[in-house]
N, C-alpha and C positions, 0 to 999 in steps of 0.2 A: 316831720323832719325837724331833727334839732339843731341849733344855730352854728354847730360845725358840718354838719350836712349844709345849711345854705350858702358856709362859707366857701365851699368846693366848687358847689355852682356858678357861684359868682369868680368870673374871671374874663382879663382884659386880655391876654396872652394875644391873641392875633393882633392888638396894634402895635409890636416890637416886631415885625416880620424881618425889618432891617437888622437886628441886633443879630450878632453871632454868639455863640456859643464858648462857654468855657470852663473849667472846673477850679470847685473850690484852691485849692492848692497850686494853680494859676494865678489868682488876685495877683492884683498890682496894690499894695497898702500903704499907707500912709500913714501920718501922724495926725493924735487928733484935736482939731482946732477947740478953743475955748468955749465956742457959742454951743459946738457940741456937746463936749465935758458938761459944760450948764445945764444943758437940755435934757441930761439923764437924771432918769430920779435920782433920788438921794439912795434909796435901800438898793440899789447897785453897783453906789461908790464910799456909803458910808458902809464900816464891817459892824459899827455897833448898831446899827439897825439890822441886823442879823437876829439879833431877837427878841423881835417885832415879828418877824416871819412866822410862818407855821413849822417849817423844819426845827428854829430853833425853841420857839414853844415846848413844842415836845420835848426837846432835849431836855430843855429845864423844868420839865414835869417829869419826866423819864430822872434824870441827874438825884430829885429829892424825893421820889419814892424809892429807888436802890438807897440810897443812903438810910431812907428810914428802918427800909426791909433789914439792912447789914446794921444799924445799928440797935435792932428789935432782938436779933437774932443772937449777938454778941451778947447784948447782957440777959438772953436767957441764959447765954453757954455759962458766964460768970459764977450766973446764981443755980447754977447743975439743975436746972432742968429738964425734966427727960426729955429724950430725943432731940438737944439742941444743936448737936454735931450737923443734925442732918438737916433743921431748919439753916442754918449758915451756909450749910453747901448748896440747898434749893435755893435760898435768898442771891446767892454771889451769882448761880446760872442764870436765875431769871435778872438781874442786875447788868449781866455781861449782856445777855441776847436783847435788853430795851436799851442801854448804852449803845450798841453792836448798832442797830438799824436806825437809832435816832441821830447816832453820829456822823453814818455813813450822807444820811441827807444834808445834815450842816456841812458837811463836807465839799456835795456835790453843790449846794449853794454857794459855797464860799469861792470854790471854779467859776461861778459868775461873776462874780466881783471885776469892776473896772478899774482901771487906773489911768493917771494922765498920760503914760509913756505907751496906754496899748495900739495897738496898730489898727487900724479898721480901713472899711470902704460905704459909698451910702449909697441906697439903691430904692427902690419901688415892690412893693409886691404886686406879682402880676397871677399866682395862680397860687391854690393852697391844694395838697392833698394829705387829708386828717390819717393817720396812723394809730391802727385800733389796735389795744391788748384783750384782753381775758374778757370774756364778758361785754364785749365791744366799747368798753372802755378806752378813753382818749388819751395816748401817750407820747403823742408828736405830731407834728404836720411836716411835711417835707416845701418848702416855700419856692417859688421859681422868682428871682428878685433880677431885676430889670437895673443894671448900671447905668444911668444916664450919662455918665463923665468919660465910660469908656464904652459904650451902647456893644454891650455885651449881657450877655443873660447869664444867671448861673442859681444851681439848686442849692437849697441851703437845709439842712434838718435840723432841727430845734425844739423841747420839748414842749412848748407853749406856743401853739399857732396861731397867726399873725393874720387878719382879714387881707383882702385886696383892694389893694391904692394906698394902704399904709406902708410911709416911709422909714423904711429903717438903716439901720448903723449893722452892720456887719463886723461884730469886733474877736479879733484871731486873741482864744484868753493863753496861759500861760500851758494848758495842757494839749494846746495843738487844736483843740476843736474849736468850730464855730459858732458865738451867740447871736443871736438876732434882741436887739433891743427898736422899739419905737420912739419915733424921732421927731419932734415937726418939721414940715418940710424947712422952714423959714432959717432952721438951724445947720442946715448941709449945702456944703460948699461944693460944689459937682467940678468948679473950675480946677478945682485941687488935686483931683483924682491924679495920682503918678502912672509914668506910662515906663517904671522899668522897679526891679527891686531892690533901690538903693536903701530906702526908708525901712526895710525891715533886714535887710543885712547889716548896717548900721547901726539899729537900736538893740544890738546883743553886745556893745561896748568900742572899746578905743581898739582898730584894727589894724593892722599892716599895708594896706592897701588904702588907697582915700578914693580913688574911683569905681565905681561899684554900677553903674549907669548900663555900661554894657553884658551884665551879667545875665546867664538865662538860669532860672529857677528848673531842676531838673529832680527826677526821682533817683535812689541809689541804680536803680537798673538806668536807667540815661545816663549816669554820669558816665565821663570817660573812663575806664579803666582798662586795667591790662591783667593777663596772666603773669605770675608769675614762673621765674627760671627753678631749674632743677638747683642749683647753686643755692638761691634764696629760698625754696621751700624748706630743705637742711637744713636750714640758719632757724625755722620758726621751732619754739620750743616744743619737743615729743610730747606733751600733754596733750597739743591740738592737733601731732598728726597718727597718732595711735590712738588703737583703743584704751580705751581709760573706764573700763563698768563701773568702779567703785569709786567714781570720781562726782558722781549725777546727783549726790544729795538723799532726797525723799526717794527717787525714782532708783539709786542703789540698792537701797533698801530694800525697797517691795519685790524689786528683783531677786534677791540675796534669796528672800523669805520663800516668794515662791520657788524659785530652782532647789531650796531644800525643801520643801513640799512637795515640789514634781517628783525626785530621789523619794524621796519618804512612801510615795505614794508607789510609786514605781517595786521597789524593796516590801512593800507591805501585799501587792496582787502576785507577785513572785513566791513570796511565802503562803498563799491562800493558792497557787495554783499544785505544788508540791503538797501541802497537805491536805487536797482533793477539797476545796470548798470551792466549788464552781460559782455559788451566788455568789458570795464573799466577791469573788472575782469577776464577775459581771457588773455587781457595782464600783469596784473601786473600778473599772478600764472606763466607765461611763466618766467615772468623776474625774478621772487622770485626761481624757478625750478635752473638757470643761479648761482643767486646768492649763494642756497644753497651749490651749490660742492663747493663751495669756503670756503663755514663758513665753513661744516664740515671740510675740509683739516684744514683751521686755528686753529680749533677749536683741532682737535687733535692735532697739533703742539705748540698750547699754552699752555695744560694743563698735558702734557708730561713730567714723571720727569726724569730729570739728570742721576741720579744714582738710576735708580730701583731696590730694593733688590733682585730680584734674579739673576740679569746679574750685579752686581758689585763686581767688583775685585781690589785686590788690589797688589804692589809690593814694594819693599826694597831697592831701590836702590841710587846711590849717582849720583847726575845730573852733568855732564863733561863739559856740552857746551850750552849758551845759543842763541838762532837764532830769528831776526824776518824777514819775508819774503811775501811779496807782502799781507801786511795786519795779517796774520797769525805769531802768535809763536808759535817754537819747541823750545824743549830741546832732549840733547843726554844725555843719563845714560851706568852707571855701575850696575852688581849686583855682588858684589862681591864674598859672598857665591857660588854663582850659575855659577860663572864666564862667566859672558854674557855681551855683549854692546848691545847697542836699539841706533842704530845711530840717531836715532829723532823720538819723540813721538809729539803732536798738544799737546798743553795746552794752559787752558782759558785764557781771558788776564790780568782779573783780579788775579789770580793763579801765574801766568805765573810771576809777579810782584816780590811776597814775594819767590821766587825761588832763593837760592843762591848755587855759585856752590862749589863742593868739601862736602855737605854737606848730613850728611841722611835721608833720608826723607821715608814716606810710602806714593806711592800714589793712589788713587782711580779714577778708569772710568769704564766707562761701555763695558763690553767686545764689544756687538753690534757695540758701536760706538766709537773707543778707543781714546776718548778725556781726556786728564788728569783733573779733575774737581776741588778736592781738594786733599791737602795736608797737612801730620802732621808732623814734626818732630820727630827722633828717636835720642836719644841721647844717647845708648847704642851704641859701638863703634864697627865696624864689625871686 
């Protein structure tokens, strides 16, 4: 047995029988005190200890072998030697794909990274369960961490598993996920622990509201919202209540391509059955057969509206916090009537643009699918 195997075995779990239960995105967070800031290494708050690491190792060995490759390459093409076109092109691919994955690590590194304003909670490990990849290779442990401040349990996943009785910091980074860093106990303050979301609706800037105490952290499906009237669906722009196929980008595209390929294909078993080539036309009906699941999936995906009238909804709230993250934008809102936060809603990116914060807005998605699509302004003041 290897020592993430004994780490599984070992666990305290039944003496928190008292603690209840609750999910990450529940926390109650806080700000984090100095003894703590101290207490974390350096290469989790400093960035230029980034590399030092082995992500960024790589990088900078990855960085000066492309550069040498394109620079090898280049002055062969200068000095016309043969076949240099094509050494420059193998150099620049093999250049992009060791850039490509040594980057994406610094990257995910750098997601770790702390700062004195992030929000955390501090707790105990009470159980580990190791998460195996390829080869039964170790790519996470999923942590069950014991809040003494608010004697509540909650699972945590992280890619670097944490023994049991080590005390760690639970810190919420900038991309919404959670880290687990190790803490000494001597360094966490359990008196501290907040018993409502003031501290993390707060630390997204200067807000319109100043009490924040009785606010309940909710999902977009939790929050209050309403249907929209027949009156206001009119009013949302025919982009998002019609079809729009050549509206989708990449996914126009492929569609465009195949439905002239279904036609193509379709015109080509038509002309083989009229001049009696029965195989000809046994394979193309195979390959049209192939092709169809395709159109129809496309096909329903093109011409799918946004905001369908009967599953569009709408809410009133005033947006806290803007995020972009691995491609994707969130925004975090208030409702203030309703006294709710939505720690992060997807909105479009075109949306997502004219979005400013502190301001009010009404916005519309489809409950199905709760992407924020369009937004109005409310200039009646909550």
């Amino acid at each position: 047995m290897d020592k993430y195997g004994r780490m599984e075995m070992d666990s305290n779990l039944n003496s928190y029988t008292g603690y209840s239960l609750t999910e990450p995105d529940h926390l109650h967070l806080r700000s984090m005190t100095d003894d703590e800031y101290n207490a974390l290494p350096d290469k989790c708050k400093d960035k230029q200890k980034l590399f030092f690491t082995k992500p960024g190792i790589a990088f900078i060995v990855c960085l000066g072998f492309s550069t040498w490759m394109l620079i090898s390459a280049v002055s062969e093409l200068m000095n016309n030697v043969p076949d240099a076109g094509m050494h420059v092109f193998i150099s620049a691919m093999l250049a992009l794909f060791a850039l490509s994955f040594s980057g994406l690590a610094v990257a995910m590194q750098l997601n770790r990274f702390v700062s004195r304003d992030s929000l955390v909670t501090a707790g105990e490990v009470t159980q580990v369960t190791i998460i195996r990849g390829h080869k039964n290779s170790v790519v996470g442990g999923d942590h069950v961490i014991a809040l003494h401040g608010s004697r509540q349990l909650v699972t945590i996943r992280d890619k670097y598993p944490i023994p049991t009785g080590t005390t760690v910091l639970i810190v919420k980074m900038r991309s919404l996920q959670f880290c687990l860093y190790e803490i000494p106990s001597w360094a966490v303050s359990y008196d501290r622990e907040e018993t409502d979301y003031s501290a993390e609706i707060t630390s997204a800037g200067v807000l319109p509201v100043d009490d924040y105490s009785k606010y309940d952290k909710v999902s977009v499906f939790q929050a209050q919202k309403r249907a929209v009237s027949d009156d206001e669906y009119r009013q949302i722009p025919v982009k998002y209540r019609s079809p729009r196929p050549l509206s989708y980008g990449v996914l126009s595209v492929v569609w465009t391509i195949t439905t002239l390929a279904t036609a193509g294909l379709l015109a080509t078993m038509i002309n083989a059955k009229k001049t009696g080539n029965i195989e000809r036309f046994m394979v193309l009906l195979v390959i049209l057969f192939c092709v169809m699941i395709l159109e129809i999936f496309l096909t329903s995906e093109a011409f799918k509206r946004q905001l369908p009238r009967k599953s569009t909804c709408c809410i009133e709230c005033i947006p806290v916090r803007k995020l972009k993250y691995t491609g994707n934008c969130y925004i975090s809102v208030i409702l203030p009537d309703k006294r709710q936060y939505i720690d992060h809603i997807m909105v479009e990116p075109d949306t997502f643009g004219i979005i400013k914060e502190s301001e009010t807005y009404k916005m519309y998605f489809n409950i199905l699918l709760p992407t924020i699509k369009h937004v109005k302004g409310v200039y009646d003041k909550y």
